[in-house]
C-alpha positions in Angstrom: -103.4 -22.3 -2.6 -101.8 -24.3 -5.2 -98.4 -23.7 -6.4 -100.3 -22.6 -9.9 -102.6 -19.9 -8.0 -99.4 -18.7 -5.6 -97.5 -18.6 -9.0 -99.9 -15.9 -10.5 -100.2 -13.9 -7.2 -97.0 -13.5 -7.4 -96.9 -12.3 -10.7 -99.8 -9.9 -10.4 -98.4 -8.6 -7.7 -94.9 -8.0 -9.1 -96.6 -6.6 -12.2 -99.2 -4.4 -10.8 -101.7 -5.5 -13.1 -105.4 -7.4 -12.2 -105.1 -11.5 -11.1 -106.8 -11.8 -14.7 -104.0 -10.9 -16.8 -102.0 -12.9 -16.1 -101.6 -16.5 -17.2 -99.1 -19.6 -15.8 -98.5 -22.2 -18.6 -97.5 -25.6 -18.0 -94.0 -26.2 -17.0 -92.0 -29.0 -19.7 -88.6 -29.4 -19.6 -88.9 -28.1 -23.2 -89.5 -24.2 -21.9 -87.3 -24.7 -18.5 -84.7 -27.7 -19.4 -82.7 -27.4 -15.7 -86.1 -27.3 -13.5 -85.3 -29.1 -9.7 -87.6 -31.9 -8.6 -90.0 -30.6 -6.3 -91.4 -31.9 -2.8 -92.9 -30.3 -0.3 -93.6 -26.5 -0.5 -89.6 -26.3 -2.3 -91.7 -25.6 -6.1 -93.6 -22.7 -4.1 -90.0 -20.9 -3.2 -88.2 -22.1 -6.2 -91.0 -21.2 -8.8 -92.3 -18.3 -7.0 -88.8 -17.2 -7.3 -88.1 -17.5 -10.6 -91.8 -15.9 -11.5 -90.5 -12.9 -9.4 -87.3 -12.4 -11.1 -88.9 -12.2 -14.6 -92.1 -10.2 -13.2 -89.6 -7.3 -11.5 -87.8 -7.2 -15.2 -90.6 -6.7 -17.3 -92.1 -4.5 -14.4 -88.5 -2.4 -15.2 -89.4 -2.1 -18.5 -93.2 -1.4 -18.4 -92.2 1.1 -15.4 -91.6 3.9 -18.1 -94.5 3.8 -19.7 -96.3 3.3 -16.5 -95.1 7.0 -15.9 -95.9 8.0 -19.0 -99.3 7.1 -19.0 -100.2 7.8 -15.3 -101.1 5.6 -12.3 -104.5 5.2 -13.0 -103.8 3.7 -16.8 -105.4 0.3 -17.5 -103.0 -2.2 -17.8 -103.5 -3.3 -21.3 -103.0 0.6 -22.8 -99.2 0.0 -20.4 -98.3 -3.2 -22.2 -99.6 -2.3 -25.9 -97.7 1.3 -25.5 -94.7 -0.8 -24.7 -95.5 -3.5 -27.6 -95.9 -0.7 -30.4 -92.5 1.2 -28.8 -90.9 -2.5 -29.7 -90.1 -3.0 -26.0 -89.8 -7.1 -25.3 -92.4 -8.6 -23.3 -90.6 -11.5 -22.4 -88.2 -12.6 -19.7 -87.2 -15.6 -18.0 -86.2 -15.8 -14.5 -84.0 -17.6 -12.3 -84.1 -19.1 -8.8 -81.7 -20.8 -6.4 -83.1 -21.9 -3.1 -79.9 -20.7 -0.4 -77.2 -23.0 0.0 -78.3 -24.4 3.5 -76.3 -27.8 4.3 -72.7 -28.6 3.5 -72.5 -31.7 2.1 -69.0 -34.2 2.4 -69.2 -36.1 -0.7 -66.4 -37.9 0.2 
């Protein structure tokens, strides 16, 4: 899969919410000014981690309302009863691939 497709898996998945509703704009370094070059499968793990990081805080916030409504709710009646309780729908998330090599810069 492309790093686009394994970029809303992840996000459906972290959600709990159907492959459909979820949409992956196109990165810019307007919306994500410190993004790392990519090169082999490093945008999967860095992007895929910083999807994951925002997914698991807006799941934390829908999660409530999830309860609320009961596990067999649709997915839009979650997000619009968190909309209309003026819960935020956004968050941004942040990845740093492990610190594996010890550089002497000297």
């Amino acid at each position: 899969p492309t790093r686009r497709s394994s970029d809303l898996q992840v996000a459906a998945q972290a959600l709990g919410c159907p492959l459909d509703k979820v949409h992956v704009g196109e990165s810019a370094s307007d919306r994500v000014p410190n993004s790392s070059p990519t090169a082999a499968s490093v945008g999967s793990d860095v992007n895929g981690g910083a999807v994951l990081d925002a997914c698991e805080k807006l799941a934390a916030r829908l999660q409530p309302f999830k309860e609320k409504l009961g596990p067999d709710a649709p997915w839009v009646k979650v997000v619009q009863a968190a909309y209309f309780d003026r819960v935020s729908l956004f968050a941004e998330g942040f990845y740093a691939t492990p610190y594996c090599f010890k550089y002497d810069w000297k």
